[in-house]
C-alpha positions, -999 to +999 in steps of 0.1 A: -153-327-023-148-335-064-177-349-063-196-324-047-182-296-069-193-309-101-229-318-087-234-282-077-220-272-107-240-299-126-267-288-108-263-250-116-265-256-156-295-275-155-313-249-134-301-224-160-314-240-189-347-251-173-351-214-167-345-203-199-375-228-210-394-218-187-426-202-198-437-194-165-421-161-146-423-176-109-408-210-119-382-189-139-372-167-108-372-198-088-349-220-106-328-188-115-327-186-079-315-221-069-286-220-099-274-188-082-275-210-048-256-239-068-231-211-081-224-197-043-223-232-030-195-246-057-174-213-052-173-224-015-159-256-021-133-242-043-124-214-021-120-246+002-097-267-014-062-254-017-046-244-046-024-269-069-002-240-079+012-207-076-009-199-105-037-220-095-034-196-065-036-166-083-063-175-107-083-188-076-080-153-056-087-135-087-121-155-090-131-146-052-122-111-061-144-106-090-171-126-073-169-101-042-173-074-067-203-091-085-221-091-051-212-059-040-228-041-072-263-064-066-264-047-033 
């Protein structure tokens, strides 16, 4: 699951510097796109995996909770 994480992660970061190359506004809104999927898709799998800590814990619900508040001003 490591693994996985740090691909979509890995994944994410080149999509957003690609983007900011790009030259071209569809491939631009495209790979900004699939980095936001790579960002929703590692946040999964750390919501997933349980926390090392009590702080770990708290840090991790405090990520969800900012996320959820991200989202809910897009809508």
């Amino acid at each position: 699951m490591n693994r996985e994480l740090r691909e979509f992660r890995r994944l994410e970061r080149l999509c957003l510097e690609q983007a900011a190359l790009s030259t071209m506004d569809l491939a631009r809104t495209g790979l900004l796109k699939v980095a936001d999927d790579c960002r929703v898709a590692a946040e999964a799998i750390e919501a997933q995996s349980p926390p090392r800590g009590a702080f770990a814990g708290a840090v991790q619900a405090l990520k969800l909770a900012l996320t959820a508040t991200r989202v809910a001003s897009w809508h």
